[in-house]
C-alpha positions in Angstrom: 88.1 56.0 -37.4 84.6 55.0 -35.8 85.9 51.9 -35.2 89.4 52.4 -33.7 87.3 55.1 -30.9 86.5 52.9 -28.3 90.1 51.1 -28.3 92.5 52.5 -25.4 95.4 53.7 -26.7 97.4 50.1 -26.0 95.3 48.4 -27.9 96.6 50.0 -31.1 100.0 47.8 -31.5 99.6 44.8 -30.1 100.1 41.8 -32.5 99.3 38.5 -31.1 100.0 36.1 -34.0 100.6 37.3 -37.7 97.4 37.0 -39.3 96.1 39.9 -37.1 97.7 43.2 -37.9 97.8 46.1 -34.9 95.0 48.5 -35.8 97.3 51.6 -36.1 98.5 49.5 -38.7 94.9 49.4 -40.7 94.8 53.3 -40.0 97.9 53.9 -41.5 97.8 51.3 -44.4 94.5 52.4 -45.9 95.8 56.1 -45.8 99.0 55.1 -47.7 97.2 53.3 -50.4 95.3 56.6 -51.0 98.6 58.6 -51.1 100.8 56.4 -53.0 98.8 55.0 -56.0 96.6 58.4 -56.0 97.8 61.3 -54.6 101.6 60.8 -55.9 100.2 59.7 -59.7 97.3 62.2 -59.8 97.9 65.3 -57.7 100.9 68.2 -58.6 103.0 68.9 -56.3 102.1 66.4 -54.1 104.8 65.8 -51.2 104.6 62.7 -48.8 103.8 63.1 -45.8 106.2 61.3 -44.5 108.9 59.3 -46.1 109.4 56.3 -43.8 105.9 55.7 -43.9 106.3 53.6 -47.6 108.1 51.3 -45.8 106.4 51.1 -42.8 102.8 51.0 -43.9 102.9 48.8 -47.6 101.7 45.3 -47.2 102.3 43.0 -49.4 103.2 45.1 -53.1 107.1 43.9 -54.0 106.5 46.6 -57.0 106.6 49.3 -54.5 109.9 48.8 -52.6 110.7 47.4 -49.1 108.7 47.1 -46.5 108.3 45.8 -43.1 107.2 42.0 -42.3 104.5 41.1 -41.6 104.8 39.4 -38.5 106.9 42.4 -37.1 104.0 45.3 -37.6 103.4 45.3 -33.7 107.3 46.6 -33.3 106.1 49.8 -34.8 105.5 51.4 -31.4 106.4 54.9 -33.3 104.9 56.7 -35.2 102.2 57.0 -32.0 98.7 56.9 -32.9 98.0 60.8 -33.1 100.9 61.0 -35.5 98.8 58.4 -37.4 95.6 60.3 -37.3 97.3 63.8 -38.7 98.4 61.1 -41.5 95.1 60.5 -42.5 93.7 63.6 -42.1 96.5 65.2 -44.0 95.6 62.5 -46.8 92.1 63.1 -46.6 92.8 66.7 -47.1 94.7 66.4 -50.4 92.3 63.7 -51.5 89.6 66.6 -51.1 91.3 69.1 -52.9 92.5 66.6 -56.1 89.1 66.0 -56.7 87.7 69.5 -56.4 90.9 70.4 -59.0 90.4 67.2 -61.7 88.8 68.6 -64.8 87.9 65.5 -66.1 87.4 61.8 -64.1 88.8 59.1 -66.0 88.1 55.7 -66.3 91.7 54.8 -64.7 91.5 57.4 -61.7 87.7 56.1 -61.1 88.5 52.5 -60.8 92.0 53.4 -58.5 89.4 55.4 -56.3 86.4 52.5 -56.5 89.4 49.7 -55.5 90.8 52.2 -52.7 87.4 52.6 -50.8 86.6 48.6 -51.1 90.2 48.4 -50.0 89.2 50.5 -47.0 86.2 48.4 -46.6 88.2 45.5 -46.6 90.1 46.6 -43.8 87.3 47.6 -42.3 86.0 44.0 -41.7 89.8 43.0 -40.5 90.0 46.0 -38.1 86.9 44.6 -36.5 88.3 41.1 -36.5 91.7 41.6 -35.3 90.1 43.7 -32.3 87.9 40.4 -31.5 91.4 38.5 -31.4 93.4 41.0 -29.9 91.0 41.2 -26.9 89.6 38.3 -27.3 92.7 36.7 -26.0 93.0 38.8 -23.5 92.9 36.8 -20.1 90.6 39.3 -18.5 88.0 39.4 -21.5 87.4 43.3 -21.8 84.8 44.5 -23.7 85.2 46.3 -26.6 81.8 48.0 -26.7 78.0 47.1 -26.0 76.3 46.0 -28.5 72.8 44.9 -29.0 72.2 41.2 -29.0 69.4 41.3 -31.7 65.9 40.1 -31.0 64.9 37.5 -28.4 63.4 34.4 -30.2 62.0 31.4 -28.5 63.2 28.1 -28.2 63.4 26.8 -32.2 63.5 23.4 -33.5 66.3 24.0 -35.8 64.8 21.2 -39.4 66.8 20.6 -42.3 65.2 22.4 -45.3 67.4 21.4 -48.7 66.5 23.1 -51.7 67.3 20.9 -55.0 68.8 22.4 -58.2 68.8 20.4 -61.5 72.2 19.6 -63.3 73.0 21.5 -65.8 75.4 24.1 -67.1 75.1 27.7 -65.4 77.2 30.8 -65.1 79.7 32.2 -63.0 81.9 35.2 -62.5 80.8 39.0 -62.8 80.0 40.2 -65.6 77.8 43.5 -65.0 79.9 46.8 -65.5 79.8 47.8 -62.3 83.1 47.2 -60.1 83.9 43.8 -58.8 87.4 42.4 -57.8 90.1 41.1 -60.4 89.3 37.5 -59.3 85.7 37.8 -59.8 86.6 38.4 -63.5 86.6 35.6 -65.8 83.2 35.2 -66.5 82.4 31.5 -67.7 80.0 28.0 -67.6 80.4 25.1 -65.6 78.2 22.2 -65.6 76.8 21.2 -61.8 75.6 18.2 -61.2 72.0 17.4 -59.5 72.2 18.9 -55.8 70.7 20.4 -52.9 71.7 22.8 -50.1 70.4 23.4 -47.1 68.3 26.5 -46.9 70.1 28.4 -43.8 73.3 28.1 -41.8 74.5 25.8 -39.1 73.8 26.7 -35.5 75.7 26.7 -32.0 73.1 24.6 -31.2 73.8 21.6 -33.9 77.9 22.5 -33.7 77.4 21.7 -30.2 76.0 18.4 -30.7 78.8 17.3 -32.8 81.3 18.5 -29.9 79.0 16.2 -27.6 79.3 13.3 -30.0 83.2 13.4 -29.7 83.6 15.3 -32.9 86.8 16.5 -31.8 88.3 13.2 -31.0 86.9 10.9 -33.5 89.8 10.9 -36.5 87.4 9.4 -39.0 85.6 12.6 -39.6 88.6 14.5 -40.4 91.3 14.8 -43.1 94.6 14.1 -42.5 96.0 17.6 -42.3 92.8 18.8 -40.1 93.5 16.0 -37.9 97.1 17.0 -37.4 96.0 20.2 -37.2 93.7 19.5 -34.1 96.1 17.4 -32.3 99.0 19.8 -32.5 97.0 23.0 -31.1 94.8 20.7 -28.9 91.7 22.0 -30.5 88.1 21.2 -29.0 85.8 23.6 -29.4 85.6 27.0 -31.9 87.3 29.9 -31.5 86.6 31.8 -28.6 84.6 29.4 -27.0 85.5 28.6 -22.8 83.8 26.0 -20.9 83.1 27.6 -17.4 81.0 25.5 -14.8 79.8 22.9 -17.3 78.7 25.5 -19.3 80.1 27.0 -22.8 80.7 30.5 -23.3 82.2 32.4 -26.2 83.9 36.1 -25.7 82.3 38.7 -27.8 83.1 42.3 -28.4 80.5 42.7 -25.5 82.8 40.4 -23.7 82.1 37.1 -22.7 78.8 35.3 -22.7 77.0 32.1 -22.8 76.8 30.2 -26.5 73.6 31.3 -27.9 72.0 27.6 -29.3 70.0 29.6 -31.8 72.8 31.5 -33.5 75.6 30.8 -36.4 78.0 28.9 -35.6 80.5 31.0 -36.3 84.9 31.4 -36.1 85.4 27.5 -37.1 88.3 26.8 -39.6 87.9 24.8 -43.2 89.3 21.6 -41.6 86.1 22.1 -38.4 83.3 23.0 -40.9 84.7 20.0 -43.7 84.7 17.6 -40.1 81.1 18.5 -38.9 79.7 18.3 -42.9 81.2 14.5 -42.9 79.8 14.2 -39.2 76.3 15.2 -40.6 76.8 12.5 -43.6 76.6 15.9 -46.1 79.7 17.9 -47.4 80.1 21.2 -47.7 79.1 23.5 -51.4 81.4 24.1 -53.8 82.2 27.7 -54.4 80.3 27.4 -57.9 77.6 25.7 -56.3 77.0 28.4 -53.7 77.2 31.2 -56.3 74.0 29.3 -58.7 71.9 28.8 -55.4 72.0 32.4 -54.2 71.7 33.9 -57.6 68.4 31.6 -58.1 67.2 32.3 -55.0 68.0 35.5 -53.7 70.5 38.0 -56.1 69.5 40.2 -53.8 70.5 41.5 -50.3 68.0 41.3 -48.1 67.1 44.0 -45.4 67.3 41.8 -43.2 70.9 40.8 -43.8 73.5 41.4 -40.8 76.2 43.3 -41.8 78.7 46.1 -40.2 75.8 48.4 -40.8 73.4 46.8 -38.6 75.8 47.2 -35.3 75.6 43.4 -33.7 79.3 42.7 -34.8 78.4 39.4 -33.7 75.8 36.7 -35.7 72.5 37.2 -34.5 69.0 34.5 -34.2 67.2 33.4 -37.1 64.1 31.7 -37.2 61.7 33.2 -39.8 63.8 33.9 -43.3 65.1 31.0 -44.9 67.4 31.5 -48.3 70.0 32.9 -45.7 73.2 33.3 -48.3 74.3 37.0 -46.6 75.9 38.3 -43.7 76.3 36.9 -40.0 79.4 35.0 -41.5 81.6 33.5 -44.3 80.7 30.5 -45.4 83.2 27.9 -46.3 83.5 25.9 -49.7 84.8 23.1 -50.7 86.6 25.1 -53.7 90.4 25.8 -53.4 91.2 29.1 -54.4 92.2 29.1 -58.1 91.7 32.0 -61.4 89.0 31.7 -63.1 89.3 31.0 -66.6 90.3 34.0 -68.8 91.9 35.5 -65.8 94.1 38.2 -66.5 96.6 39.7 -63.7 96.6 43.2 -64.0 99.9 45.3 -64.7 101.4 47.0 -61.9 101.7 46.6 -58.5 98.0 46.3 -58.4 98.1 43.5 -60.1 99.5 42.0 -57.1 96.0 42.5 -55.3 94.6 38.9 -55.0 96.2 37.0 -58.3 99.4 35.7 -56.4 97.4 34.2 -53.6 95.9 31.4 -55.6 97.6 28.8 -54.1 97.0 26.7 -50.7 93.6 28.9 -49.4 90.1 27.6 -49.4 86.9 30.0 -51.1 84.5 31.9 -48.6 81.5 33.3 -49.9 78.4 35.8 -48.7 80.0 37.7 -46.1 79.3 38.3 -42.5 78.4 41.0 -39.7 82.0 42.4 -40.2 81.5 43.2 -43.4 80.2 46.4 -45.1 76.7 45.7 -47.1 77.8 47.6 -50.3 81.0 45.6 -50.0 79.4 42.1 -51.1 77.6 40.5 -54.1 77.1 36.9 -55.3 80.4 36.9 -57.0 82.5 37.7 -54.6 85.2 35.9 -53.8 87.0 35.7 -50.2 90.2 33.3 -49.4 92.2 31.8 -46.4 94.1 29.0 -45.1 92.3 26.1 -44.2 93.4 26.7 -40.7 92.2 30.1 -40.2 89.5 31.3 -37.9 89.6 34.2 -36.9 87.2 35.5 -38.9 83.4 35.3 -38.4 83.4 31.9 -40.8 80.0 29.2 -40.4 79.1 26.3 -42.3 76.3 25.8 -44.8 75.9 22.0 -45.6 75.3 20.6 -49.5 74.7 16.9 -50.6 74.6 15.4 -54.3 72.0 13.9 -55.9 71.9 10.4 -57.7 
């Protein structure tokens, strides 16, 4: 809800393409998950609060009966957004009272309400990102809200740092008790083989160079499906960028403003960060590969780390703290999107959460400024298209080791 307040009340149903939902959409979503796999199991006497909103408001769950398309969420022009907000609040309400009635917690109701607030925080980070793209592609560029830029740093000398890790056979998946995502589970060895990884993320700066050097044109840096990917949208710069009197800009929730050289490059797709890796004469981590080097080298989540939390919604400078594997964005792998070995798909319709995706989507890993800090953890595994961009996604670059 702190999200949605600056937003005029047009903003809530438009859909510009069908990977960005209308943010109505998030409101009511996150509120039905609450009332239909909680308040209907869990609390007597529980009545709906409205019965249309099943099929309005369920994503993806075929368990759970009809629903609308995707691509047709932004036709939902009714219910109107305060009909919404008495939605949630009458959840919230009922979600109060069950608690306050439940005489005992079990381990079943604890883990629907642990998946239900990281499915909120989930949509959380999408909320934030489909507000980027709905204004974002806005011809007039409005801002969202101000935000702080982050500290002003002086002109850096971006160097390429590599830190080397022996081959070997290491671990990966969660295996702690606390709660982690179905496709995290599967905890198992793989063997690695003698690499390094460079110690922070790419920059505008470096990004920009490769744009210079005809990155963009040059086919021999590309695979065949990015290249057809570029040519057919007429892709030359990331997402959001604008070159305005020789000079690039990118629009932020602050609205638009110059490329910052000194920041994460940040809303390029799989096919732009796999481009600019081959560019460089590196490649990009494998998903395994990123998971060993931040659990060597830093488990834990810095202070430092730009999340939702810290209010910048945008990547911010870096020049002192190396080891940089959280927040500011998502980093992409080289690791299609697969189970892990020992996976087991849960029963239900919540077994439909993330196993029937593993098929044509690339690994992210470590989050970014969208994300909520207690959302994220070395294990954790994020997915999409190789296409997609709209979220805050950089590049990190790896190279093996003879």
């Amino acid at each position: 809800m702190e999200i949605c307040k600056p937003l005029k009340t047009e903003d809530y149903v438009v859909q510009p393409v069908v990977d960005v939902s209308p943010p109505k959409w998030h409101m009511a979503h996150t509120t039905w998950f609450f009332e239909n796999f909680i308040l209907k199991a869990h609390k007597k006497k529980y009545e709906v609060f409205d019965k249309d909103f099943a099929y309005l408001f369920n994503s993806y769950y075929e368990e759970e009966g009809e629903r609308t398309l995707r691509p047709e969420r932004g036709f939902i022009s009714r219910p109107g957004v305060e009909e919404i907000v008495r939605y949630r609040e009458h959840v919230d309400h009922h979600m109060f009272e069950l608690l306050d009635e439940l005489d005992e917690i079990t381990e079943e109701f604890s883990y629907l309400m642990e998946l239900g607030l990281n499915h909120e925080q989930q949509h959380q980070e999408l909320l934030v990102t489909d507000i980027k793209y709905i204004l974002g592609h806005n011809p007039i560029f409005p801002v969202y809200k101000d935000f702080p830029e982050g500290e002003e740093v002086p002109k850096v000398n971006f160097k390429e740092n590599y830190l080397e890790f022996a081959d070997g056979i290491y671990d990966i998946g969660h295996k702690e008790k606390s709660f982690c995502f179905d496709n995290e589970r599967g905890a198992h060895n793989v063997y690695l083989h003698h690499y390094q990884v460079l110690d922070r993320l790419i920059s505008n700066d470096e990004y920009m160079e490769f744009m210079a050097a005809g990155g963009y044109s040059n086919f021999r840096y590309w695979l065949k499906e990015g290249w057809d990917w570029i040519q057919e949208n007429k892709i030359t710069a990331p997402m959001y960028w604008h070159r305005i009197d020789k000079e690039w800009y990118h629009y932020t929730l602050s609205g638009l403003r110059k490329v910052n050289p000194y920041v994460a490059v940040s809303h390029v797709s799989f096919y732009e960060a796999e481009a600019f890796a081959r560019w460089k004469g590196k490649r990009l981590l494998t998903e395994f590969e990123w998971e060993n080097s931040c659990k060597k080298l830093r488990n834990e989540i810095p202070e430092t780390s730009n999340f939702l939390e810290k209010g910048y919604f945008s990547p911010v400078p870096r020049v002192t703290e190396s080891f940089q594997f959280y927040g500011d964005v998502w980093e992409w792998t080289n690791s299609a999107y697969l189970p892990y070995p020992y996976y087991q798909k849960s029963d239900g319709a919540l077994g439909e959460y993330n196993g029937k995706f593993m098929i044509n989507q690339m690994v992210l890993r470590g989050g970014s400024c969208a994300t909520p800090i207690s959302h994220i953890r070395s294990t954790y595994r994020n997915f999409f298209h190789p296409n997609l961009r709209w979220q805050f996604s950089g590049i990190r670059l790896a190279e093996s080791i003879d």
